[in-house]
VOFI-997059 format. One record per residue: residue in three letters; x, y, z of N, C-alpha, C in turn; residue number from 0. Coordinates in nm, 2 decimals, always signed. Layout:
<miti r="Ala" n_x="X" n_y="Y" n_z="Z" ca_x="X" ca_y="Y" ca_z="Z" c_x="X" c_y="Y" c_z="Z" k="NUM"/>
...
//
This chain:
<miti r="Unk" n_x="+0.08" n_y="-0.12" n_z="+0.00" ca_x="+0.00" ca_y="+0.00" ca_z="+0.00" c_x="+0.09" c_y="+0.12" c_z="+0.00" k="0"/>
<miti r="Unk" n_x="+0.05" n_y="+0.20" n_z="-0.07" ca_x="+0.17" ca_y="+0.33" ca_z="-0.11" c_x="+0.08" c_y="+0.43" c_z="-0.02" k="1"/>
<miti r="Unk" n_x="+0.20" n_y="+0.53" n_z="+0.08" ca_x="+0.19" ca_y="+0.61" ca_z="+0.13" c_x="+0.13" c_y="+0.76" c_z="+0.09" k="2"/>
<miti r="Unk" n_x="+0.01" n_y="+0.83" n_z="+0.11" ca_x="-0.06" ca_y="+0.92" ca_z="+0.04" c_x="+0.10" c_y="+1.05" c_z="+0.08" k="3"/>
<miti r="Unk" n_x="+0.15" n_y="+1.15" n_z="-0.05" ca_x="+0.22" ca_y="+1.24" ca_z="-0.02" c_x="+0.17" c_y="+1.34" c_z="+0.10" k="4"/>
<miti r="Unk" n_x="+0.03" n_y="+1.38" n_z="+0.11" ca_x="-0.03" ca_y="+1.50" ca_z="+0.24" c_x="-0.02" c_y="+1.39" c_z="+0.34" k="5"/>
<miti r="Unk" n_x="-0.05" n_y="+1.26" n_z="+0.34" ca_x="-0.07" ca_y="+1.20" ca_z="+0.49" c_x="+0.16" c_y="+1.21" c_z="+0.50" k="6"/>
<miti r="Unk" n_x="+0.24" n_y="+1.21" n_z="+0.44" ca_x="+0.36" ca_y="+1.20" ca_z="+0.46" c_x="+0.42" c_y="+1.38" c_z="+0.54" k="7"/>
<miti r="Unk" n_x="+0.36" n_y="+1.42" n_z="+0.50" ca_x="+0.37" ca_y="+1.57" ca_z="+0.50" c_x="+0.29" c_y="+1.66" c_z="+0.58" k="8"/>
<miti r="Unk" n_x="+0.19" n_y="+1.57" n_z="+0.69" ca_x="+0.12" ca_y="+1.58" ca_z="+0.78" c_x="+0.22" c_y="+1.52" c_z="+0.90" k="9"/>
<miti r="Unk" n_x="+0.24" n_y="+1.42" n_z="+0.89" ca_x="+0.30" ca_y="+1.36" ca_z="+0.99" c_x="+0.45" c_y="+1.41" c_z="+0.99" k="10"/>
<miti r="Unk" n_x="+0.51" n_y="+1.46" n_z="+0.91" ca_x="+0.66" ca_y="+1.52" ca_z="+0.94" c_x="+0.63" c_y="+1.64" c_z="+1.00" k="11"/>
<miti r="Unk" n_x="+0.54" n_y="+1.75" n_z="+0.94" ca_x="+0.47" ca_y="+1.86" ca_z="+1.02" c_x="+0.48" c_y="+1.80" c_z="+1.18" k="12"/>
<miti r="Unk" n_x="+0.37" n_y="+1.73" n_z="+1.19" ca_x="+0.34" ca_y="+1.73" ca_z="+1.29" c_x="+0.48" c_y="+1.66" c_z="+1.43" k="13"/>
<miti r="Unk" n_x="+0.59" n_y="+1.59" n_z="+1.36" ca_x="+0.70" ca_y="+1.54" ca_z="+1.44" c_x="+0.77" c_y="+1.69" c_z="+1.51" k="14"/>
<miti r="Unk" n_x="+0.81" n_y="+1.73" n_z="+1.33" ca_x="+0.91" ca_y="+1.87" ca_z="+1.38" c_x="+0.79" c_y="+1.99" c_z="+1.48" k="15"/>
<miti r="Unk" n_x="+0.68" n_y="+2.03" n_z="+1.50" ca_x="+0.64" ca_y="+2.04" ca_z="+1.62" c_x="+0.64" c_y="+2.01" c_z="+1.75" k="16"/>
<miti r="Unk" n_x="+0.62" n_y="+1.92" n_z="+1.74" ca_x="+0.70" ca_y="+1.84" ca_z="+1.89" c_x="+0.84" c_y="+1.88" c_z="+1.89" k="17"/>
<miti r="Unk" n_x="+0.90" n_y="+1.84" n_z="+1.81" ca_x="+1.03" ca_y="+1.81" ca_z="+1.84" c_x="+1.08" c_y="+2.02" c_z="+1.88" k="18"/>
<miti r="Unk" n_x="+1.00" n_y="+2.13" n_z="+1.83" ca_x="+1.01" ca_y="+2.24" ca_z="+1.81" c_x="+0.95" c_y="+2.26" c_z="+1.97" k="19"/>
<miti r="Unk" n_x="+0.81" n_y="+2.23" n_z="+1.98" ca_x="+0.77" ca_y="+2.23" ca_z="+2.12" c_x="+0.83" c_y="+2.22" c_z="+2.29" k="20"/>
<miti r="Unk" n_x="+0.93" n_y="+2.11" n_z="+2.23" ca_x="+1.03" ca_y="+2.08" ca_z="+2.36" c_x="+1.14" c_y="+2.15" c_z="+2.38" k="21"/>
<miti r="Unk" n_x="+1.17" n_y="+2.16" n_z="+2.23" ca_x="+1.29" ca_y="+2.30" ca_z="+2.27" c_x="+1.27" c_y="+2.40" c_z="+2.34" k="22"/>
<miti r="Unk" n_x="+1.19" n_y="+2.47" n_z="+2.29" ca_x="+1.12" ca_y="+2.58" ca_z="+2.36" c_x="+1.06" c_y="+2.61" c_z="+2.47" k="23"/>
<miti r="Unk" n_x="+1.03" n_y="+2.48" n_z="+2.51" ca_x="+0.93" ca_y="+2.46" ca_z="+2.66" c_x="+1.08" c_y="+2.46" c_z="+2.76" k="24"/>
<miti r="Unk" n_x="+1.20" n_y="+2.46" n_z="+2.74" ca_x="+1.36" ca_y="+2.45" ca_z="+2.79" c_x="+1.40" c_y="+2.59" c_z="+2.83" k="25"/>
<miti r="Unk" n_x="+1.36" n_y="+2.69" n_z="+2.71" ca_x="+1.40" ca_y="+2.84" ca_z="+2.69" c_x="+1.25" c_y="+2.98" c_z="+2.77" k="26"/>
<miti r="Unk" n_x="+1.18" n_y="+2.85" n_z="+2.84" ca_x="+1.07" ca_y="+2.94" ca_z="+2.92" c_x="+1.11" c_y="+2.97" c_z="+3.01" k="27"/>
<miti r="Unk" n_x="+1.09" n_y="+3.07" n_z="+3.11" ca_x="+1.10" ca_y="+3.09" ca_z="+3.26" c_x="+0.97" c_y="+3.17" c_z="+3.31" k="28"/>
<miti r="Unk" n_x="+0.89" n_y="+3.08" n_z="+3.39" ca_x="+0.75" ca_y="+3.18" ca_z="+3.45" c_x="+0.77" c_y="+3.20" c_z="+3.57" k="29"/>
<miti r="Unk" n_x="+0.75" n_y="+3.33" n_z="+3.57" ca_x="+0.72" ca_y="+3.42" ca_z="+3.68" c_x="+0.57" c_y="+3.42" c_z="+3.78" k="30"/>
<miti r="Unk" n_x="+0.56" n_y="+3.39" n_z="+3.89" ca_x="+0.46" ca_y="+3.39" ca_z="+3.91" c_x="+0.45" c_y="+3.52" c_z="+3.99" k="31"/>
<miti r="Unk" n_x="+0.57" n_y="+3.53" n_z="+4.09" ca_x="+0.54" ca_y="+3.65" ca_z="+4.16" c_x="+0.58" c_y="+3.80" c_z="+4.10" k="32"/>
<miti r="Unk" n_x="+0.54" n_y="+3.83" n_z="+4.02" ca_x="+0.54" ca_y="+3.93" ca_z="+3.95" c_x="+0.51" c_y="+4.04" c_z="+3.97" k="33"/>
<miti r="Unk" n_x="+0.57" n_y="+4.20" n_z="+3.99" ca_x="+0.52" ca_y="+4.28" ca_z="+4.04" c_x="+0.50" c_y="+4.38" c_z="+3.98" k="34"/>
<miti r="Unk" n_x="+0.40" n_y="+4.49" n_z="+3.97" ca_x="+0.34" ca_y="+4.60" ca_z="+3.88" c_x="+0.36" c_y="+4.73" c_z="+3.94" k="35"/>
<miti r="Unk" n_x="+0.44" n_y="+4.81" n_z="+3.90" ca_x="+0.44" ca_y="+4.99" ca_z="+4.00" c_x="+0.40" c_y="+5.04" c_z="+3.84" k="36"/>
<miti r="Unk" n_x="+0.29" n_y="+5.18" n_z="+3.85" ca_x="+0.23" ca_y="+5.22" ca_z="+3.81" c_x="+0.32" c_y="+5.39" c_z="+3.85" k="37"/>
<miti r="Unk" n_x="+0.34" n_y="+5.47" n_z="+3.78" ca_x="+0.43" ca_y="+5.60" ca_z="+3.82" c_x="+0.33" c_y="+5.67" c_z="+3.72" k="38"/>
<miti r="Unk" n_x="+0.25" n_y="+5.79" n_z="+3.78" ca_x="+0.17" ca_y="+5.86" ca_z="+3.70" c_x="+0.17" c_y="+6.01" c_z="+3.70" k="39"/>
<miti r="Unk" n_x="+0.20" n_y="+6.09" n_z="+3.65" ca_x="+0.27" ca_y="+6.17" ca_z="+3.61" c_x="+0.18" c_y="+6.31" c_z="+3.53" k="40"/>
<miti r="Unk" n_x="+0.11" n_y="+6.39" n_z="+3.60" ca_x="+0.05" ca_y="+6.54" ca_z="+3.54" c_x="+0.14" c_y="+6.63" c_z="+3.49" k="41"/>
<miti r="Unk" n_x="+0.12" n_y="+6.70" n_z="+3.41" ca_x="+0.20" ca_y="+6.83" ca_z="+3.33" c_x="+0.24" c_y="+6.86" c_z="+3.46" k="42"/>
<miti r="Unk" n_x="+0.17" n_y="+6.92" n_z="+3.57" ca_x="+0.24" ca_y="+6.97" ca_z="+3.68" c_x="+0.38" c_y="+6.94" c_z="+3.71" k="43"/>
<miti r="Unk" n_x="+0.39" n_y="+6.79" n_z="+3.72" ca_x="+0.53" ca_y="+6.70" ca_z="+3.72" c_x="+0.62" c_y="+6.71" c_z="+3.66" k="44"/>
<miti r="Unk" n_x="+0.60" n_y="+6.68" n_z="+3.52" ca_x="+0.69" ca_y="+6.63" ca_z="+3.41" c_x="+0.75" c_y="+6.81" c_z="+3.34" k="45"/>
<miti r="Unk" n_x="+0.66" n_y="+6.91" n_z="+3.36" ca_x="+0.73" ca_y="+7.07" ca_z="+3.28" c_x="+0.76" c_y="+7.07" c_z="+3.43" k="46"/>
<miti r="Unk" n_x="+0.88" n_y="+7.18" n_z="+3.48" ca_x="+0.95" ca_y="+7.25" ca_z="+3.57" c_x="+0.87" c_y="+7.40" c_z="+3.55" k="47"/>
<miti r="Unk" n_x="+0.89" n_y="+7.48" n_z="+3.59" ca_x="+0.80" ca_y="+7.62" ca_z="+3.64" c_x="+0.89" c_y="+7.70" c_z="+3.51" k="48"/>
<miti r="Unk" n_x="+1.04" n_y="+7.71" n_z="+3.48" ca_x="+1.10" ca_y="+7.75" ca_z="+3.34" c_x="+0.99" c_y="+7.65" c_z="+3.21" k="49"/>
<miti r="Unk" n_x="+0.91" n_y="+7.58" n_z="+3.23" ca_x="+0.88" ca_y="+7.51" ca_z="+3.11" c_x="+1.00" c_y="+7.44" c_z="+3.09" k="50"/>
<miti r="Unk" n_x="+1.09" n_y="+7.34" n_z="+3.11" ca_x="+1.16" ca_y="+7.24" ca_z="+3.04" c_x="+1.07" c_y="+7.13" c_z="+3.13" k="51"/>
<miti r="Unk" n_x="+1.14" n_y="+7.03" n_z="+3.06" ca_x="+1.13" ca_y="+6.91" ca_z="+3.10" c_x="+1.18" c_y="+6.85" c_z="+3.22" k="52"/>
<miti r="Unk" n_x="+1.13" n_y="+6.79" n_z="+3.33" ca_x="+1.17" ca_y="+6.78" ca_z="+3.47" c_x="+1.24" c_y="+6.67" c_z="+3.48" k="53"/>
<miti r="Unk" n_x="+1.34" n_y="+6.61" n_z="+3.45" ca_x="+1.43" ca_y="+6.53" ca_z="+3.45" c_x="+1.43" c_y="+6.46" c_z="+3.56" k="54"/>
<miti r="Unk" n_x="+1.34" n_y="+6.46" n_z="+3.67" ca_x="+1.34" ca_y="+6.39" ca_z="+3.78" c_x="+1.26" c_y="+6.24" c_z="+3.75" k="55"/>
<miti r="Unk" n_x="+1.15" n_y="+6.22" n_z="+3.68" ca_x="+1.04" ca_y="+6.19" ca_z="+3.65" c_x="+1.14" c_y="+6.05" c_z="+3.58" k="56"/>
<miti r="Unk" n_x="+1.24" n_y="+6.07" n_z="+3.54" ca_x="+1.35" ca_y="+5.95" ca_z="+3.43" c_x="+1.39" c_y="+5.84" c_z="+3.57" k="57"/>
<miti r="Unk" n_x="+1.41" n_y="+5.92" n_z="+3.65" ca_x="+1.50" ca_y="+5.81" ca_z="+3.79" c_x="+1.35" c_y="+5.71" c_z="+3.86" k="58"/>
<miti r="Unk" n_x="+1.37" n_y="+5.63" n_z="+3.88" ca_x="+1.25" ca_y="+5.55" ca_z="+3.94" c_x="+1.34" c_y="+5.47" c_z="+4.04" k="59"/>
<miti r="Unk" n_x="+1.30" n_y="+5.45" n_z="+4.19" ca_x="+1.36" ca_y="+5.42" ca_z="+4.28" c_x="+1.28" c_y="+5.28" c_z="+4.33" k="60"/>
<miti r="Unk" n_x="+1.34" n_y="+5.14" n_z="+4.25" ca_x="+1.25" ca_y="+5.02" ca_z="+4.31" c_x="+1.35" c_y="+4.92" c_z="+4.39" k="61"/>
<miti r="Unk" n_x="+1.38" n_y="+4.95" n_z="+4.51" ca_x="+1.49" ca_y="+4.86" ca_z="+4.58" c_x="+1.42" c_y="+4.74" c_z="+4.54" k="62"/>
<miti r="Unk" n_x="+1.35" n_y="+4.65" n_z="+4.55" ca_x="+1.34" ca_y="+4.52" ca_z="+4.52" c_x="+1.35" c_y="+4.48" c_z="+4.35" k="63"/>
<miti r="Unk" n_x="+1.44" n_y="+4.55" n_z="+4.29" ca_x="+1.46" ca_y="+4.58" ca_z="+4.14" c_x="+1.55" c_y="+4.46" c_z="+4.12" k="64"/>
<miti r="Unk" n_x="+1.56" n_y="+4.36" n_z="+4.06" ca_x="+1.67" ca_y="+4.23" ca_z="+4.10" c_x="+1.76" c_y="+4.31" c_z="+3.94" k="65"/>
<miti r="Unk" n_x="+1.87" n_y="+4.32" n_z="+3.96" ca_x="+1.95" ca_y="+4.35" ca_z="+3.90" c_x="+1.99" c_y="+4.27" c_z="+3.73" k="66"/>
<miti r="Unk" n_x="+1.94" n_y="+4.13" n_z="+3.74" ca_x="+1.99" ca_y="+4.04" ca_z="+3.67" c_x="+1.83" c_y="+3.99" c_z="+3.62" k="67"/>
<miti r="Unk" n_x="+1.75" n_y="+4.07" n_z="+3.64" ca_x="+1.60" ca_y="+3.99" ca_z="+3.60" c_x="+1.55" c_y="+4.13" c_z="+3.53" k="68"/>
<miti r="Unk" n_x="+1.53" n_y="+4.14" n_z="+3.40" ca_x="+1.49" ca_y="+4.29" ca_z="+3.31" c_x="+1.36" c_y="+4.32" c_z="+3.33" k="69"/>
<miti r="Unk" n_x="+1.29" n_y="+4.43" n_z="+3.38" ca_x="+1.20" ca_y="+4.48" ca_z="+3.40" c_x="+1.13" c_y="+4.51" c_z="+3.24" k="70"/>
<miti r="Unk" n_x="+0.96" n_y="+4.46" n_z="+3.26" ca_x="+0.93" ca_y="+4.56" ca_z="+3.16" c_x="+0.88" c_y="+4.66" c_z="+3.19" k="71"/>
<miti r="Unk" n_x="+0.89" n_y="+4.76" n_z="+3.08" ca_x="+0.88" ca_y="+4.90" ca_z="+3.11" c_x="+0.80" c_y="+4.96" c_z="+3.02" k="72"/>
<miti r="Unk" n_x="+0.69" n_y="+5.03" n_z="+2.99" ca_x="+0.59" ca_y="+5.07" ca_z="+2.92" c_x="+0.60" c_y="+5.21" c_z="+2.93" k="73"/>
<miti r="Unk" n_x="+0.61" n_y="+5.32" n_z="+2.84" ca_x="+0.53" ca_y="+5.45" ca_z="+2.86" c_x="+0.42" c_y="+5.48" c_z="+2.83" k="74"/>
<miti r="Unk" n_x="+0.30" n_y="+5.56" n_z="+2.87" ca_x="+0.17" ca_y="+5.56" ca_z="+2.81" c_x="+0.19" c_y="+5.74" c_z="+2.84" k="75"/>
<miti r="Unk" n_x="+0.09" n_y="+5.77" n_z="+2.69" ca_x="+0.11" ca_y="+5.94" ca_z="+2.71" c_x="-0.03" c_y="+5.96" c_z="+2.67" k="76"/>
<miti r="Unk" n_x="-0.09" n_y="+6.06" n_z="+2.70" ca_x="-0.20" ca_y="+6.11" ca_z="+2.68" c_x="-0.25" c_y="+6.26" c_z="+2.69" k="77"/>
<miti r="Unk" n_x="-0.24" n_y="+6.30" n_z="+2.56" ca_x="-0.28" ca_y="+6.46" ca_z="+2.50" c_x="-0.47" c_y="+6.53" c_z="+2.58" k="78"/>
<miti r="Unk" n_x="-0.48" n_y="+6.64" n_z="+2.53" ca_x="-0.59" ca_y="+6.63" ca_z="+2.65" c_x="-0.69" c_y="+6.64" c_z="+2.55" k="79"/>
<miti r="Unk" n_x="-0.81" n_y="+6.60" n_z="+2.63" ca_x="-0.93" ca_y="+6.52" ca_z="+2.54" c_x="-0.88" c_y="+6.43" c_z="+2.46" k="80"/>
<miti r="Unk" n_x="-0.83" n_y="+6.33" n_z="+2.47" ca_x="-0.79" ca_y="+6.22" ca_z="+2.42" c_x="-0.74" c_y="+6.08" c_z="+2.45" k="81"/>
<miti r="Unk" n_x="-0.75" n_y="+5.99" n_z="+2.39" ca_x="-0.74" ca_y="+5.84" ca_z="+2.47" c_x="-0.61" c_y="+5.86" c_z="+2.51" k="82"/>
<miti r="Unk" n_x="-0.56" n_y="+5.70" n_z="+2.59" ca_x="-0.43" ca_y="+5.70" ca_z="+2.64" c_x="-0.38" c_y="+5.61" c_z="+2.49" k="83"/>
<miti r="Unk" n_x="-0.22" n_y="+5.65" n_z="+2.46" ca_x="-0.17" ca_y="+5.59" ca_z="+2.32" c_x="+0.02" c_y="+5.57" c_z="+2.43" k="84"/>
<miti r="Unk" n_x="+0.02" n_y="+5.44" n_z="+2.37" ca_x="+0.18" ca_y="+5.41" ca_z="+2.34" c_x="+0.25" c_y="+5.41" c_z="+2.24" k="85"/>
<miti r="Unk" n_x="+0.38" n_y="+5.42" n_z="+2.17" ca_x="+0.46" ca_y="+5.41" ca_z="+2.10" c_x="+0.46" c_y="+5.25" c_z="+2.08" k="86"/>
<miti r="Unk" n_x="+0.50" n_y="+5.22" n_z="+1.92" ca_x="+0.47" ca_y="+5.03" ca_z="+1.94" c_x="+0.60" c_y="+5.02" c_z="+1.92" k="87"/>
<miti r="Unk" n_x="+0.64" n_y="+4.89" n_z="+1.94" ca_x="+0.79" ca_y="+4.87" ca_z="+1.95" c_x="+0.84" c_y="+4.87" c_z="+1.83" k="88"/>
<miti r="Unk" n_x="+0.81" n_y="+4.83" n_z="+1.76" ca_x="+0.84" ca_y="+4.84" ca_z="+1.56" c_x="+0.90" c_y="+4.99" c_z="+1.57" k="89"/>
<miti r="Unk" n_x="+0.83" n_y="+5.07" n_z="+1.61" ca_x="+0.88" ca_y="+5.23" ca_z="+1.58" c_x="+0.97" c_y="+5.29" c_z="+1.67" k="90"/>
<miti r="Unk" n_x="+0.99" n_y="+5.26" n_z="+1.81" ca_x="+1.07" ca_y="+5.27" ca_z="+1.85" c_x="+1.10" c_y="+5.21" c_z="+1.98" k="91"/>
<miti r="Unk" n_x="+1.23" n_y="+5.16" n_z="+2.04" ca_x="+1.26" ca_y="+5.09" ca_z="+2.15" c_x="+1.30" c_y="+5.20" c_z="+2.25" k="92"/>
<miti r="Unk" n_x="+1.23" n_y="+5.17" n_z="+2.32" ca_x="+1.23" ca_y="+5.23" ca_z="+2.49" c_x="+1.37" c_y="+5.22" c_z="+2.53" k="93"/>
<miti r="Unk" n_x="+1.41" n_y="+5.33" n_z="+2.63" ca_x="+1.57" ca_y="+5.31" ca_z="+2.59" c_x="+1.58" c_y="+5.33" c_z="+2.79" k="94"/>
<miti r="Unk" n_x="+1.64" n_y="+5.23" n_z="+2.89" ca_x="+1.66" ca_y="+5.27" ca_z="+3.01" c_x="+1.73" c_y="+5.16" c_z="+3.03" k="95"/>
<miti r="Unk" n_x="+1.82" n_y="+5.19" n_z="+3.17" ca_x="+1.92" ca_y="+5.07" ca_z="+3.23" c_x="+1.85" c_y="+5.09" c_z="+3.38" k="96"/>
<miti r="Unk" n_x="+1.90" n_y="+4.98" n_z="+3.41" ca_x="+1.89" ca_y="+4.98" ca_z="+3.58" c_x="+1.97" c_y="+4.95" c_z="+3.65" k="97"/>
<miti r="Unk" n_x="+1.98" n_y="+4.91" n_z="+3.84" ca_x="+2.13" ca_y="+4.89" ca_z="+3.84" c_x="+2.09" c_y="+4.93" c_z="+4.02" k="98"/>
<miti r="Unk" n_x="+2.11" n_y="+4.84" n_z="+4.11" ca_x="+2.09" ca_y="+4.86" ca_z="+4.26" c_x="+1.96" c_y="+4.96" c_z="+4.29" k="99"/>
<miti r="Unk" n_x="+1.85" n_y="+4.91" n_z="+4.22" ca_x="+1.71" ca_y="+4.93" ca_z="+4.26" c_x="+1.69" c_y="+5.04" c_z="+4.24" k="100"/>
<miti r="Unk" n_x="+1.76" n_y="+5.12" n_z="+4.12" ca_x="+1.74" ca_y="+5.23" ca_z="+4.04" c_x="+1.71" c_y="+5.20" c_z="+3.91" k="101"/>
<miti r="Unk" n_x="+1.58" n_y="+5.24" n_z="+3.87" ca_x="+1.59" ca_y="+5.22" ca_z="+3.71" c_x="+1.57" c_y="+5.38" c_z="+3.66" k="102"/>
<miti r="Unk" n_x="+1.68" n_y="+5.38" n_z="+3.53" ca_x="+1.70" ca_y="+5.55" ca_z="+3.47" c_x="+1.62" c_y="+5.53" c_z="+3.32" k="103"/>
<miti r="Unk" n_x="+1.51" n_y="+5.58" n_z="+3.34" ca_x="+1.49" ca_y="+5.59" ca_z="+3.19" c_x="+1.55" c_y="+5.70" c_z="+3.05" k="104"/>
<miti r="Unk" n_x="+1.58" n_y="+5.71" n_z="+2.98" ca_x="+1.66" ca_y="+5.76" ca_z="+2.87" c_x="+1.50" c_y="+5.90" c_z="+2.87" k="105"/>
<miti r="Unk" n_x="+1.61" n_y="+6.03" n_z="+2.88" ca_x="+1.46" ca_y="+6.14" ca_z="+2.84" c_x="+1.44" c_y="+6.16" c_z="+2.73" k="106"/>
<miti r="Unk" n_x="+1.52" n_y="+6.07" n_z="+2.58" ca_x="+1.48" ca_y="+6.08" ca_z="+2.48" c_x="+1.28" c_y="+6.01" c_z="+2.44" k="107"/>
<miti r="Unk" n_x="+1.29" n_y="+5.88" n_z="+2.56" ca_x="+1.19" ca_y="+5.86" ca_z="+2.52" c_x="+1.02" c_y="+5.97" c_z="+2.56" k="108"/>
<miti r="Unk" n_x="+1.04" n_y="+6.02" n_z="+2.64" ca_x="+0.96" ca_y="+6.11" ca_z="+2.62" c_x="+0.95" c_y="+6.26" c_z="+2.51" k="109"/>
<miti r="Unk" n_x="+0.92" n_y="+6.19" n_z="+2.40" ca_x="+0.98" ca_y="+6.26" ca_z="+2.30" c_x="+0.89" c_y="+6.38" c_z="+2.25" k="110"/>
<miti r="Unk" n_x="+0.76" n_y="+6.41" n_z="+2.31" ca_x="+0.65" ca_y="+6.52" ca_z="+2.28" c_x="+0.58" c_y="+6.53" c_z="+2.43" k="111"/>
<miti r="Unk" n_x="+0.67" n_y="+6.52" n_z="+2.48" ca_x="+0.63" ca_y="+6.56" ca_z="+2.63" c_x="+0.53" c_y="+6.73" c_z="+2.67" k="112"/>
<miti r="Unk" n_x="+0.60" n_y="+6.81" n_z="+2.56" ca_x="+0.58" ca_y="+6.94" ca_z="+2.54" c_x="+0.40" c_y="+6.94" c_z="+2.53" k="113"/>
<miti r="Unk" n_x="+0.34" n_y="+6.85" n_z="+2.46" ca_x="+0.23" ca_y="+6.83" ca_z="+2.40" c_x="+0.11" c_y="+6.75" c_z="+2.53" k="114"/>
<miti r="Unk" n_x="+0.16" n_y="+6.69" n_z="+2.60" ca_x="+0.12" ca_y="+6.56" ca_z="+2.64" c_x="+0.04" c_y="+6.67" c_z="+2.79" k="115"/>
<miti r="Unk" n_x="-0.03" n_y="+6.57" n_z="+2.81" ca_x="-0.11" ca_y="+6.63" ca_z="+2.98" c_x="-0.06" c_y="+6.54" c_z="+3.07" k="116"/>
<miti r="Unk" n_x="-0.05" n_y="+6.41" n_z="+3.05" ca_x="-0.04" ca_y="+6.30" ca_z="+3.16" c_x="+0.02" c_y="+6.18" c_z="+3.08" k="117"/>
<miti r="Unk" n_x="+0.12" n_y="+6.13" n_z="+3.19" ca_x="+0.21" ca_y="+6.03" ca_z="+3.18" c_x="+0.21" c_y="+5.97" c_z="+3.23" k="118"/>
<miti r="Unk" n_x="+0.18" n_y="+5.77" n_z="+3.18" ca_x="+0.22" ca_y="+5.69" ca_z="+3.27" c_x="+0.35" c_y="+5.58" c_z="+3.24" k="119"/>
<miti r="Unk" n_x="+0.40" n_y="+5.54" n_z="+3.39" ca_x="+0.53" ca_y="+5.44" ca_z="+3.34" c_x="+0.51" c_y="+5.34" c_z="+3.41" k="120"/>
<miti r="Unk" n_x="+0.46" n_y="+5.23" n_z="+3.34" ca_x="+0.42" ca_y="+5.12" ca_z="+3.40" c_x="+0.54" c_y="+5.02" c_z="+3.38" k="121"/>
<miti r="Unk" n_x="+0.59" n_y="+4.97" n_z="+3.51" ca_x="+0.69" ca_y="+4.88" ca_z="+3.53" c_x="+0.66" c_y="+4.74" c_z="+3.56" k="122"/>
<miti r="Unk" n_x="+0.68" n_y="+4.65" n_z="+3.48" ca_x="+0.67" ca_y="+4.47" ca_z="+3.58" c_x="+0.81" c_y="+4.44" c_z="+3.58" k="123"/>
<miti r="Unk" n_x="+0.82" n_y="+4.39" n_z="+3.69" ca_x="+0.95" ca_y="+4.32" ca_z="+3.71" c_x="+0.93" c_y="+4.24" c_z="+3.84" k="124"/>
//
């Protein structure tokens, strides 16, 4: 009995899956205890009373920051009368280091700050 080419081609599919599945399930690490700071931020905050940009607002102070485990880091901006919008990663990467339960975000990413009413920086780590 000769072997159908789609039943051959089904079953090799479906091997290298597996065989793709176990790799991968090696290269996981879950987090259960995972932790969320929320840093929210009015024009009051973020302009200085000169109008510049308040450079304070970049330093975020999280002593339980594990040095060796990367935080995600989100900005959310929001113009007034208007939804909240992020930047997608395709267009540009968020740029900050951390380092003894200090995380510095780069002030490039707040790039229309000038514009904006309210800012959030949502951290999981």
């Amino acid at each position: 009995m000769k072997n159908h080419p789609l039943i051959l081609t089904c079953c090799a599919f479906l091997l290298i899956n597996c065989v793709f599945a176990q790799i991968n399930k090696k290269n996981i690490v879950e987090y259960k205890n995972l932790k969320k700071r929320v840093y929210n931020f009015t024009k009051i905050d973020f302009v200085t009373s000169e109008g510049e940009f308040n450079e304070s607002i970049c330093t975020l102070l999280i002593p339980d920051l594990v040095e060796d485990s990367p935080p995600y880091v989100a900005i959310y901006y929001k113009r007034d009368n208007s939804e909240w919008f992020t930047e997608s990663l395709y267009r540009k990467r968020l740029r900050f280091n951390f380092k003894d339960g200090v995380l510095k975000i780069d002030q490039s990413n707040f790039w229309d700050w000038f514009e904006i009413s309210e800012i959030k920086i949502v951290v999981i780590y």
